[in-house]
KESETOR-473834 format. One record per atom (N, C-alpha, C): residue number from 1; residue in one letter; x, y, z. Coordinates in steps of 0.05 Angstrom, whole numbers, plus 5000, padded with zeros to 4 digits. Layout:
<pts>
+-----+------+------+------+------+
! pos ! code !   px !   py !   pz !
+-----+------+------+------+------+
! NUM !    A !    X !    Y !    Z !
...
+-----+------+------+------+------+
</pts>
This chain:
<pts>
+-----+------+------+------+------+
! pos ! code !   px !   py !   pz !
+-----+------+------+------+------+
!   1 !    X ! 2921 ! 8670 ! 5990 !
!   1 !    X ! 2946 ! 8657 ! 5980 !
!   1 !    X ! 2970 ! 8673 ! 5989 !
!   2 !    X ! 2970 ! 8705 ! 5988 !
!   2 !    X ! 2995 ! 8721 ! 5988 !
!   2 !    X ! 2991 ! 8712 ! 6017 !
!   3 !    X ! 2973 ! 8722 ! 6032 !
!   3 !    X ! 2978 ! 8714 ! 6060 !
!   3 !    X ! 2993 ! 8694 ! 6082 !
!   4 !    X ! 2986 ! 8678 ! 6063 !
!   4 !    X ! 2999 ! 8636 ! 6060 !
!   4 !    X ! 3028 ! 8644 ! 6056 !
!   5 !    X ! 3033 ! 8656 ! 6041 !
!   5 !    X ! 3068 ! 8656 ! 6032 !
!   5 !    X ! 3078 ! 8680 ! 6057 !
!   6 !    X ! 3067 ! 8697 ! 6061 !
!   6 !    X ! 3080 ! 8719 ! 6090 !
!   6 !    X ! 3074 ! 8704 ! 6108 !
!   7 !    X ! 3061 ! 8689 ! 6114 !
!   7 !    X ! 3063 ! 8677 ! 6140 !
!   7 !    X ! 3088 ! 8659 ! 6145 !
!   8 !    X ! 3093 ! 8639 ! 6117 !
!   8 !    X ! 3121 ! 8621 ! 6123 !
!   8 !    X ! 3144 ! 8639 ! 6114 !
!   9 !    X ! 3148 ! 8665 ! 6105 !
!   9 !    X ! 3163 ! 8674 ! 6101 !
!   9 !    X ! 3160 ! 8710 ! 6116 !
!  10 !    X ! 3157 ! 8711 ! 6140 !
!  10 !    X ! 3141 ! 8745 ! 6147 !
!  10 !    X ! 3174 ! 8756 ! 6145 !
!  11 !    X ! 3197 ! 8754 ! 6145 !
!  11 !    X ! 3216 ! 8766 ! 6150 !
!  11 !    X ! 3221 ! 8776 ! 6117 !
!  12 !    X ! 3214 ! 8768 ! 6097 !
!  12 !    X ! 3216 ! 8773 ! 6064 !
!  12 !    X ! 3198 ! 8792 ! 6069 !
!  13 !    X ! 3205 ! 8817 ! 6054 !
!  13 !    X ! 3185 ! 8833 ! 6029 !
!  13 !    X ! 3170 ! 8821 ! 6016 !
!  14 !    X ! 3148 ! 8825 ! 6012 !
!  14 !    X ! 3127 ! 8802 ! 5990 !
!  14 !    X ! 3135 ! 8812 ! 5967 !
!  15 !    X ! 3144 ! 8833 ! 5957 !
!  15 !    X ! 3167 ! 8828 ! 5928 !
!  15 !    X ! 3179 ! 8815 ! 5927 !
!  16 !    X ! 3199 ! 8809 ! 5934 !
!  16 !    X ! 3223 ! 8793 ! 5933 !
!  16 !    X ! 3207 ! 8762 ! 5934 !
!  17 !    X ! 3180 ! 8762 ! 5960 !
!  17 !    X ! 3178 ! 8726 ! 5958 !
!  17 !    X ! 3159 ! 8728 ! 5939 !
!  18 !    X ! 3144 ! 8741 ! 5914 !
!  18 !    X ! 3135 ! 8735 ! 5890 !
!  18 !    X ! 3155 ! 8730 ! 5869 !
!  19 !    X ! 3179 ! 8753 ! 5875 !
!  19 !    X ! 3202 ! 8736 ! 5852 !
!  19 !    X ! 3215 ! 8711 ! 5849 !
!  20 !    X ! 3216 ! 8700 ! 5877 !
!  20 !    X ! 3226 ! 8680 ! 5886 !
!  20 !    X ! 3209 ! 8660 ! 5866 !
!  21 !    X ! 3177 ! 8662 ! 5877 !
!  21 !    X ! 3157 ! 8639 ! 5875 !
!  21 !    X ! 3164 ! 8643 ! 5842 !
!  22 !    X ! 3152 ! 8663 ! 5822 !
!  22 !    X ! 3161 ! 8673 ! 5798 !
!  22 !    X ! 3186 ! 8651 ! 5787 !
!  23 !    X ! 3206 ! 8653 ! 5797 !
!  23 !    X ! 3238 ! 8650 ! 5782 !
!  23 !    X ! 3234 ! 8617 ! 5776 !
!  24 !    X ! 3223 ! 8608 ! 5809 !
!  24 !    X ! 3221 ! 8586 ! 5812 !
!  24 !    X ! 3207 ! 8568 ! 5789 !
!  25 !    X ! 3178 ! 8576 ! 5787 !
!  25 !    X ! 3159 ! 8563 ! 5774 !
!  25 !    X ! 3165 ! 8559 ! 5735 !
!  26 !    X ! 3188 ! 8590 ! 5734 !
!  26 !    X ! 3192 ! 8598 ! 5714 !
!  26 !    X ! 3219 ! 8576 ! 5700 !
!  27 !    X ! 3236 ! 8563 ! 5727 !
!  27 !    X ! 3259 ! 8540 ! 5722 !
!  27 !    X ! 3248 ! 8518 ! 5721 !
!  28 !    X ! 3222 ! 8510 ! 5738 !
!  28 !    X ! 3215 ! 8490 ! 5729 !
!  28 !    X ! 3195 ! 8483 ! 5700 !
!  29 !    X ! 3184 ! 8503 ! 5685 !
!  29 !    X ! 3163 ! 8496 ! 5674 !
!  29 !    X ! 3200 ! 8493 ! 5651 !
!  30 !    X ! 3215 ! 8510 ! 5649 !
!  30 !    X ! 3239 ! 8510 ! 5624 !
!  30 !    X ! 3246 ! 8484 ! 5631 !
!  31 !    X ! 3253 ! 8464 ! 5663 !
!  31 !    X ! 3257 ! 8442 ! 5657 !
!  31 !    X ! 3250 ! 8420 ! 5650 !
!  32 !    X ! 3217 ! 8427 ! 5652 !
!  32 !    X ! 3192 ! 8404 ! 5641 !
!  32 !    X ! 3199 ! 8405 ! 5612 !
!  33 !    X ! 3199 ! 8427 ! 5603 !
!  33 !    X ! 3198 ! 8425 ! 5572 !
!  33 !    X ! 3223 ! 8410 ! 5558 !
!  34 !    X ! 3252 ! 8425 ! 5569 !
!  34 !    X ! 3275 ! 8416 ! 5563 !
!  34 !    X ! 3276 ! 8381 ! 5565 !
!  35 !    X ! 3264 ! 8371 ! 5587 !
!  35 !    X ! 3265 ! 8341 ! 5590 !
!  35 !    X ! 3239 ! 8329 ! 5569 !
!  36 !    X ! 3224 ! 8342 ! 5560 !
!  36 !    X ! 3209 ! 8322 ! 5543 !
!  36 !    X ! 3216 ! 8330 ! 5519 !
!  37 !    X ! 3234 ! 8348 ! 5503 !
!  37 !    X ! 3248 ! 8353 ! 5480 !
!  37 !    X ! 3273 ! 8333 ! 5478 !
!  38 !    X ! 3284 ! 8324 ! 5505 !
!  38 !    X ! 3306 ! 8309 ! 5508 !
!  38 !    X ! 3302 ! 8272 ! 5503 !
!  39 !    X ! 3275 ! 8271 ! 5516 !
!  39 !    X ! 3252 ! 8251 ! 5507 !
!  39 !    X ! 3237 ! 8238 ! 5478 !
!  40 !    X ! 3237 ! 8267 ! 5469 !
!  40 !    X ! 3226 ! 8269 ! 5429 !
!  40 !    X ! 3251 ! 8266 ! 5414 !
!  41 !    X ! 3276 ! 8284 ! 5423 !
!  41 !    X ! 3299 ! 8277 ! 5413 !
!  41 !    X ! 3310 ! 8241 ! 5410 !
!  42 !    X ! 3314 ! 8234 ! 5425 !
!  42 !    X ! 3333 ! 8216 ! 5433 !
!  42 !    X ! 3313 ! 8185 ! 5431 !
+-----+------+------+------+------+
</pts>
C-alpha cells in the first residue's frame, strides 16, 4: 500500500503523504457524521 502512494506521489516524503492521506480521511469521516446529525436534526 505505502508503496502504491510513493509511486503516484515519489517527489513527497512518505510523512507528509501519510498526513495528507490522515487529514484527509480524518475531514471526511467529520463530514459523514456532521451530514447525518444535520439529517436526525432537521
Amino acid at each position: 500500500m505505502r508503496n502504491c502512494f510513493q509511486a503516484l506521489c515519489p517527489h513527497k516524503p512518505s510523512h507528509l503523504l501519510w498526513t495528507e492521506i490522515f487529514l484527509y480521511e480524518y475531514i471526511y469521516l467529520n463530514f459523514q457524521v456532521v451530514r447525518k446529525l444535520h439529517e436526525v436534526l432537521s
